[in-house]
N, C-alpha and C positions, 0 to 999 in steps of 0.2 A: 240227866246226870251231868252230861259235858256240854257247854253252851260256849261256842268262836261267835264272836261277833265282830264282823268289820275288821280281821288280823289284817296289818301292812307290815311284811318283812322284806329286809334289803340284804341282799350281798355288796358291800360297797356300793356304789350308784344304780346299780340294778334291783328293780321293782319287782321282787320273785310274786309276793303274796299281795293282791292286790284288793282289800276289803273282802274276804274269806271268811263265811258266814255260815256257821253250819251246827247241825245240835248230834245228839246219841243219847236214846234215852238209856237207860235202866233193864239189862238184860235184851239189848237189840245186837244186831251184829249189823254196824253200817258200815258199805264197804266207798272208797274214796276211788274213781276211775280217773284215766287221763292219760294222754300218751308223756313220753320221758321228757321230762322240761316244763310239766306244766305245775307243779310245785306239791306234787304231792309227799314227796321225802322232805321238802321243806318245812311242809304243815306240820309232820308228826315232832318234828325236831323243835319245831315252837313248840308244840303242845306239853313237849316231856323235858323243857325248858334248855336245848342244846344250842337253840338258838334264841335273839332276842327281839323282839317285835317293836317295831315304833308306833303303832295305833292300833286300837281296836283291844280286847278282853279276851281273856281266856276263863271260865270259871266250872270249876267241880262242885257239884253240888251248890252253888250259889256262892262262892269262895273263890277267888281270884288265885291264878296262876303265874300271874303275870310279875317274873321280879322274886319267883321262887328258887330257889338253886334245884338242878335235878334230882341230888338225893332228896332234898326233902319231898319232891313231888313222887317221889316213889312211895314214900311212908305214906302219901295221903290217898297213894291205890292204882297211880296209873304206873304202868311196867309195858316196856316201847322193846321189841323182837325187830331190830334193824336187820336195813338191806344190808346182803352179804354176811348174816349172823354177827361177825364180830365175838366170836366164843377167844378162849382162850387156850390157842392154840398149845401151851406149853404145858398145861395143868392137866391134870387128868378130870374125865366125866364127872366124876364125885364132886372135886375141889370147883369146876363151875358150877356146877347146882347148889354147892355151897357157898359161892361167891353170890347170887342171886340173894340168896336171905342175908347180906352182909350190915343191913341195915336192921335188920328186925332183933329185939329180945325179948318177945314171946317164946312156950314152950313148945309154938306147935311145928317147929321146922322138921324135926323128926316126921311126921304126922304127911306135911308135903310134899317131903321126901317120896315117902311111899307112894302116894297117890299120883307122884309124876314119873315112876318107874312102872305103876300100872296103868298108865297110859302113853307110857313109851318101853315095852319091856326089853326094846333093845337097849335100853339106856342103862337097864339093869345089867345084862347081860355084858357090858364094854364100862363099868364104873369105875375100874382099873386101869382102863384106856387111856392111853395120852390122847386128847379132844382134836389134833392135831393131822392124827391119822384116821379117826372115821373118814367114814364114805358123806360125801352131800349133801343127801338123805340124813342120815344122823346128825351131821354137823346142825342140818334144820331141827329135831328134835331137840338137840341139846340147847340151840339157841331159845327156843320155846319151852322148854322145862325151866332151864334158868330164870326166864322172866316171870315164871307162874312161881316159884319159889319167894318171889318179894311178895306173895298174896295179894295180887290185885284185882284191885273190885271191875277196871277199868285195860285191858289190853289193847295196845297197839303194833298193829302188825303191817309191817313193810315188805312189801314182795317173797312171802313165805314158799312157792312155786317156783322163785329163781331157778334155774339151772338143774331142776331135779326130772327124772324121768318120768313119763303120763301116770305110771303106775303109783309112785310114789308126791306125785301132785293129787292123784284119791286120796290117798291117804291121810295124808299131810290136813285135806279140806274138813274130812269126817271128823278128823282131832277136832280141829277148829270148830264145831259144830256142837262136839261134844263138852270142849272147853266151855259152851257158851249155854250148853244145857243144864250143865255144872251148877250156873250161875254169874261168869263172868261178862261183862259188856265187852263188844272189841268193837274198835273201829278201824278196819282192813283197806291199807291200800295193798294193789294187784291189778297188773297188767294183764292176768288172764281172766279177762270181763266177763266170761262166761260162766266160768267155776266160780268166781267173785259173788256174781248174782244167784247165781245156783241156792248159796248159802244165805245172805244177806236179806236182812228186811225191810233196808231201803238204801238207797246211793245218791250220792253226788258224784257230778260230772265236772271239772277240772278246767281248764283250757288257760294257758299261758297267764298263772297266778290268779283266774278269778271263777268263780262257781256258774256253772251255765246252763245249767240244769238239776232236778233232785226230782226224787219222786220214788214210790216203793220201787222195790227190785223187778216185780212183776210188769208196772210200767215202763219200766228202763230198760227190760230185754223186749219189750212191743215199740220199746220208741223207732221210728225211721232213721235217725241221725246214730244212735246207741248203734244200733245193729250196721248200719255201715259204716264208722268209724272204728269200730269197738269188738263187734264180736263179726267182723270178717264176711257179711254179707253187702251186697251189691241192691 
């Protein structure tokens, strides 16, 4: 479905992405590891076109992304749940899950409405809310209903775990799980390698803008290197 071949992206002189090669098929949940620095918020920002690449392809479905503006790459199915959500803190519940289909004129926004209030039914419960004042937790929900609102075939997700409590990082995972039972493909970065893998059915591994390892998730929580860099064993 999603095919990075060889991405090079710079921050000014700096070589964040260094030939960044990586696939996602069609209904996988591949998750992106790596500790902070090694370009994994970079990657998704090329991918959802926030940022701009000097070499290397980006292509959906055999279709180039490269040189696309971001809304149009929403319409064609990828919708990016940034670190720190980035909701809109001033608007109420409603008004960002209606900001997410801001592109679409189809009839079915009604329709995903629904189905993102039952499977966030706090989101129903606070649609009146200024987005501003939820808790953490919700603010996470809201950020992820929102992006599911632009119906995409293709989700990107950036540290969805940030700063929420163990109890509400289960939670949070099983959506994710569900979201992808649904039918949607994600490709997850998260620093919490464990729950990451948990979920995932295959990963790459990061290191200072270039890919250093992949392999299923299975293999990756067995790797020696995985498990002592990653998920906290010696």
């Amino acid at each position: 479905m999603l095919e990075v071949e060889s991405l090079h992206v710079y921050y000014g002189e700096i070589h964040a992405l260094k030939g960044v090669t990586l696939s996602v098929g069609k209904g996988e949940v591949v998750t992106l590891l790596g500790n902070n620095g090694a370009g994994k918020t970079t990657t998704l920002k090329t991918l959802s076109g926030l940022l701009p690449s000097r070499g290397g392809d980006v292509r959906l479905e055999g279709d180039t992304l490269l040189g696309v503006p971001p809304h149009e790459i929403v319409l064609r199915g990828i919708a990016h749940v940034p670190e720190g959500r980035r909701i809109f803190n001033r608007l109420t519940v409603l008004d960002n899950l209606e900001m997410g289909a801001y592109a679409r004129a189809d009839g079915g926004i009604g329709q995903d409405l629904e189905q993102v209030f039952a499977l966030f039914p706090r989101l129903k419960e606070r649609r009146t809310q200024v987005a501003g004042t939820l808790s953490g937790g919700e603010q996470q929900m809201l950020a992820i209903g929102r992006a599911l609102m632009a119906a995409p075939r293709l989700l990107l997700l950036d540290e969805p775990s940030m700063g929420l409590a163990p109890v509400l990082v289960e939670q949070i995972f099983e959506t994710i799980q569900g979201i992808n039972r649904q039918g949607t493909t994600i490709l997850l970065v998260e620093q919490n390698a464990a729950m990451a893998l948990s979920i995932a059915h295959r990963g790459y591994v990061l290191e200072t803008g270039g890919i250093v390892l992949s392999g299923s998730a299975a293999d990756l929580q067995e790797n020696p290197e995985v498990r002592r860099a990653y998920l906290g064993e010696s």
